[in-house]
PyMOL commands that place a pseudoatom at each C-alpha (Angstrom):
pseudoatom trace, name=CA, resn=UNK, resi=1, chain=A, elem=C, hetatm=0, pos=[-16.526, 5.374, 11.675]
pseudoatom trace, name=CA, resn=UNK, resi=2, chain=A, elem=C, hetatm=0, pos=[-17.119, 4.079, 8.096]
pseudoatom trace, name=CA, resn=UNK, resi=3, chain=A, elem=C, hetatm=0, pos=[-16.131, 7.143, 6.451]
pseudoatom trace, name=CA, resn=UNK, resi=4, chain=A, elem=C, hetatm=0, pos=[-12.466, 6.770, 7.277]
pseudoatom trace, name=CA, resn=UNK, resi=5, chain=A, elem=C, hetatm=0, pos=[-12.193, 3.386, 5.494]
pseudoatom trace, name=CA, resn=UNK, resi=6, chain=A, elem=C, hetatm=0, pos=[-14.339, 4.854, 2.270]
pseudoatom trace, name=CA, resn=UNK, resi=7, chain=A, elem=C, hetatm=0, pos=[-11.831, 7.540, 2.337]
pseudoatom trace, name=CA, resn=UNK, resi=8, chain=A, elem=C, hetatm=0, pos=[-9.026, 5.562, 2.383]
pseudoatom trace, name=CA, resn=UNK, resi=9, chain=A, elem=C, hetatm=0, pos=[-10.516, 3.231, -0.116]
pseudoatom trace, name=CA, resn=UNK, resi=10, chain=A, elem=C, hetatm=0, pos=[-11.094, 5.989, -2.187]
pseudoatom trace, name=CA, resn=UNK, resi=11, chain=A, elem=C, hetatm=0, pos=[-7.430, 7.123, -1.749]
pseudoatom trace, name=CA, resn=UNK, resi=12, chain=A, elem=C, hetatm=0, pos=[-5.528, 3.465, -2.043]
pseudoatom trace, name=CA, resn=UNK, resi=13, chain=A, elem=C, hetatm=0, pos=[-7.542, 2.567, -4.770]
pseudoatom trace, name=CA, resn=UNK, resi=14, chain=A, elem=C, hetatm=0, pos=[-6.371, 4.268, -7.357]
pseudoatom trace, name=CA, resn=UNK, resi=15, chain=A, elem=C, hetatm=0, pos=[-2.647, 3.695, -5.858]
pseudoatom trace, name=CA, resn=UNK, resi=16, chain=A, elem=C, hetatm=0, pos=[-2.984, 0.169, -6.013]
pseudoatom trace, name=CA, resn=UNK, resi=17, chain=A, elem=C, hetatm=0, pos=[-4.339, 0.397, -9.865]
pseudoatom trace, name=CA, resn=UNK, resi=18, chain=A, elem=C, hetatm=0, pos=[-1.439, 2.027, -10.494]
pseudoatom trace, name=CA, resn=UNK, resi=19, chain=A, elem=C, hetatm=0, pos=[0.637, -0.134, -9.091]
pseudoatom trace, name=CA, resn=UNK, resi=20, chain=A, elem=C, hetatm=0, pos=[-0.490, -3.072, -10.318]
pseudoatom trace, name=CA, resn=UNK, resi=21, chain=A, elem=C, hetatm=0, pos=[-0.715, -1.653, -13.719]
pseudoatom trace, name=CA, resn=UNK, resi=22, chain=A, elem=C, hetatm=0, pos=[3.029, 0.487, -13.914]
pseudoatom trace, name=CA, resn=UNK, resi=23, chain=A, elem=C, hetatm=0, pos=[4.658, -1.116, -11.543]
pseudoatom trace, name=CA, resn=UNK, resi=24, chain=A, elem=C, hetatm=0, pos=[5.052, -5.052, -12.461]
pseudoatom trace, name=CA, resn=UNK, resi=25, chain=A, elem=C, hetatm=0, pos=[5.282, -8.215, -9.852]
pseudoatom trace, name=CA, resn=UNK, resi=26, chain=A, elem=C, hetatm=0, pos=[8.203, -7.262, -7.846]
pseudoatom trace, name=CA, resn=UNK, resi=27, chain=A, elem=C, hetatm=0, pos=[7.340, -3.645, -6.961]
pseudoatom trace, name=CA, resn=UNK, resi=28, chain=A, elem=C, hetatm=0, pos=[3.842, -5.511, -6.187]
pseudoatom trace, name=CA, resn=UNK, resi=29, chain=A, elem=C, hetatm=0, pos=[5.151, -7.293, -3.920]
pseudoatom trace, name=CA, resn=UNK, resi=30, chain=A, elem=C, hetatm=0, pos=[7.060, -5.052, -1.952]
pseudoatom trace, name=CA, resn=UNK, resi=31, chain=A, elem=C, hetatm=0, pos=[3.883, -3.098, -1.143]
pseudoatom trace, name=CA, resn=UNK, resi=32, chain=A, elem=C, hetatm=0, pos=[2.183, -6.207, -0.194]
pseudoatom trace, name=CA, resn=UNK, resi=33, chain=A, elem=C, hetatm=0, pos=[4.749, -6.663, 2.421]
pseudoatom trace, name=CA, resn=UNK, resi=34, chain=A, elem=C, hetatm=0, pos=[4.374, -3.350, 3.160]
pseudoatom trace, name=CA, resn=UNK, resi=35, chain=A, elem=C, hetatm=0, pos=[0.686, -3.670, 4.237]
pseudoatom trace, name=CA, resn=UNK, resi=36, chain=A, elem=C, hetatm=0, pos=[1.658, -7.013, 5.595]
pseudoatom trace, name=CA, resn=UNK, resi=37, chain=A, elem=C, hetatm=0, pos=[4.096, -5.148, 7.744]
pseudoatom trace, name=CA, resn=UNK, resi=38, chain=A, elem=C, hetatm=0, pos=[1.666, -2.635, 8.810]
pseudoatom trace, name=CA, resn=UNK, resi=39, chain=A, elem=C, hetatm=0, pos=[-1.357, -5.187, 9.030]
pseudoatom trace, name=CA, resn=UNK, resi=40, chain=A, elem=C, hetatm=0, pos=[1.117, -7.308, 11.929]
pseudoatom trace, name=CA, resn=UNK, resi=41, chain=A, elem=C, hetatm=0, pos=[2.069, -3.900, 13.755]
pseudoatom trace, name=CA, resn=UNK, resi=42, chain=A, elem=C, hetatm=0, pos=[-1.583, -3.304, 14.451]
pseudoatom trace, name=CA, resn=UNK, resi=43, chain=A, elem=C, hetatm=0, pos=[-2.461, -7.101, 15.135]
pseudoatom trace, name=CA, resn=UNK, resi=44, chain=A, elem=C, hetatm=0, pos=[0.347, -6.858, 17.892]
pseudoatom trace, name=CA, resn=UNK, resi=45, chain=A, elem=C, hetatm=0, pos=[-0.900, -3.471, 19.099]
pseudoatom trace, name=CA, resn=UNK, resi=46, chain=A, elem=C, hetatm=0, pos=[-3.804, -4.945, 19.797]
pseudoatom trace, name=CA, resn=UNK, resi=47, chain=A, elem=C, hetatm=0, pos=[-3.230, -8.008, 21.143]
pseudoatom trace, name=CA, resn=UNK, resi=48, chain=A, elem=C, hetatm=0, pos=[-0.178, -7.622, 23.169]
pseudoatom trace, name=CA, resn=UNK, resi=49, chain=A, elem=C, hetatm=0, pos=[-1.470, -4.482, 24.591]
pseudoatom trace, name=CA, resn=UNK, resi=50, chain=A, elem=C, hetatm=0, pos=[-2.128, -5.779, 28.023]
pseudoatom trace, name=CA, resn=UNK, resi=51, chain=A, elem=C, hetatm=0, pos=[1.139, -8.189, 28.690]
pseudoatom trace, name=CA, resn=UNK, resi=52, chain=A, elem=C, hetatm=0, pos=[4.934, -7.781, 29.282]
pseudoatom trace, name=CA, resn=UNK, resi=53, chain=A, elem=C, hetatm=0, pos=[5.650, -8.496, 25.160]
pseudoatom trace, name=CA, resn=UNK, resi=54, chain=A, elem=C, hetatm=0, pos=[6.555, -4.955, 23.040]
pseudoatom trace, name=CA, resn=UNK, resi=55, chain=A, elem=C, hetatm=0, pos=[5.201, -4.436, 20.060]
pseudoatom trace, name=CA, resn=UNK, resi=56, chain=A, elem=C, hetatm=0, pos=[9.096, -4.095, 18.737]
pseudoatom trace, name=CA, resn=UNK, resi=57, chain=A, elem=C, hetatm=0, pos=[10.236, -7.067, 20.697]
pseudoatom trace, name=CA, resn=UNK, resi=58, chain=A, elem=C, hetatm=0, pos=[11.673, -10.168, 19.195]
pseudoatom trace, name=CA, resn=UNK, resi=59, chain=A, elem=C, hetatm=0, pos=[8.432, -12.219, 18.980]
pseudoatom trace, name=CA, resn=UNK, resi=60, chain=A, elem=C, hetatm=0, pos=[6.578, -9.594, 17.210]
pseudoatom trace, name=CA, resn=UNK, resi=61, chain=A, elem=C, hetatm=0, pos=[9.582, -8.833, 15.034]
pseudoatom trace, name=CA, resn=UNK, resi=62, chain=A, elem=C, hetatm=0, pos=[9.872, -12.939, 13.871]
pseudoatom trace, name=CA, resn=UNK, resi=63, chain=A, elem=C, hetatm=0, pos=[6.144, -12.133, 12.608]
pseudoatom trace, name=CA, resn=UNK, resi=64, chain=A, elem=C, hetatm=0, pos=[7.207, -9.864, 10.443]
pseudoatom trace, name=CA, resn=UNK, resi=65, chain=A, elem=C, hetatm=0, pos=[10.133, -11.395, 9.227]
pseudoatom trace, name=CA, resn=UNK, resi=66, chain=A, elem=C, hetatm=0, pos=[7.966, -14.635, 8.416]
pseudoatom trace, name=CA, resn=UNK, resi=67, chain=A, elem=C, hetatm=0, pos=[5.222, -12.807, 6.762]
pseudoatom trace, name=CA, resn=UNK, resi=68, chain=A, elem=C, hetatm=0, pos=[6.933, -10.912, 4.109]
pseudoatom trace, name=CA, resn=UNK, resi=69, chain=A, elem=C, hetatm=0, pos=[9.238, -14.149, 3.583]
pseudoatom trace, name=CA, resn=UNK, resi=70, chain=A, elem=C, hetatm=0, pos=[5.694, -15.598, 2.900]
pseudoatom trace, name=CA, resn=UNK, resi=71, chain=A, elem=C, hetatm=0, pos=[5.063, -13.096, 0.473]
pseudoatom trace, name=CA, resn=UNK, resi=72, chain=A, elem=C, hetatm=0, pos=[8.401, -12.998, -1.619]
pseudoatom trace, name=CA, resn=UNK, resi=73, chain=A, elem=C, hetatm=0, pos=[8.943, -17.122, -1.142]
pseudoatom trace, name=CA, resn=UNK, resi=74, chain=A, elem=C, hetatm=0, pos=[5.271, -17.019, -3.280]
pseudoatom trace, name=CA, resn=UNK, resi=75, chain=A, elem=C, hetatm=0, pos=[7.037, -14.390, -5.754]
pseudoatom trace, name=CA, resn=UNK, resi=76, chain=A, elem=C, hetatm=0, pos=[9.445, -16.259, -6.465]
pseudoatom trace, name=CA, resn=UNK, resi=77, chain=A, elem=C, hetatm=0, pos=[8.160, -19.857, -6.660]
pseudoatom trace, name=CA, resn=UNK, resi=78, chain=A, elem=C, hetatm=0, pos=[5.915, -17.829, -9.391]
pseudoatom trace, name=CA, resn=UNK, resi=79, chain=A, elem=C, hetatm=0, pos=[8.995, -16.477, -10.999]
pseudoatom trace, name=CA, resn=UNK, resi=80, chain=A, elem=C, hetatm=0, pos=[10.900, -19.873, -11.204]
pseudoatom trace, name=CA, resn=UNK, resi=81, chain=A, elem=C, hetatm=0, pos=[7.420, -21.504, -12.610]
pseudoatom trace, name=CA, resn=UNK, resi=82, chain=A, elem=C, hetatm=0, pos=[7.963, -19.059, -15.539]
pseudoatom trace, name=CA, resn=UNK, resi=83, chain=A, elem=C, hetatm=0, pos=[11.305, -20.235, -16.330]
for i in range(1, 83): cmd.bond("trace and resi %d" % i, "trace and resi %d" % (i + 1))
show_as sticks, trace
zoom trace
């Protein structure tokens, strides 16, 4: 069970170095609402698993719309505080 997460550890590591290092703030933050995005999916997966919601439906998909807004609103309030 634990080996899966070293190996992906092991694999997103070095990714996320890179990122962080090559690929400045914005391209940053993209792929933290892409893990945001994927983080939700599974959240809903599990929890909505045994009633009438989808995991595509329209309260699942307001989740992800709020979550990356989260993320990019905290961008760019960081961006205008360096202007």
């Amino acid at each position: 069970m634990h080996l899966k997460r070293w190996i992906t550890s092991l694999v997103a590591l070095p990714l996320l170095i890179f990122l962080i290092l090559k690929g400045g703030a914005f391209l940053f933050t993209v792929f933290i609402c892409f893990v945001c995005i994927v983080s939700l999916f599974e959240y809903y997966k599990i929890v909505l698993s045994n009633t009438d919601f989808k995991v595509f439906g329209f309260i699942p998909f307001l989740g992800f719309i709020a979550g990356c807004l989260i993320i990019l609103a905290s961008y760019f309030k960081s961006l205008m505080q360096l202007l």
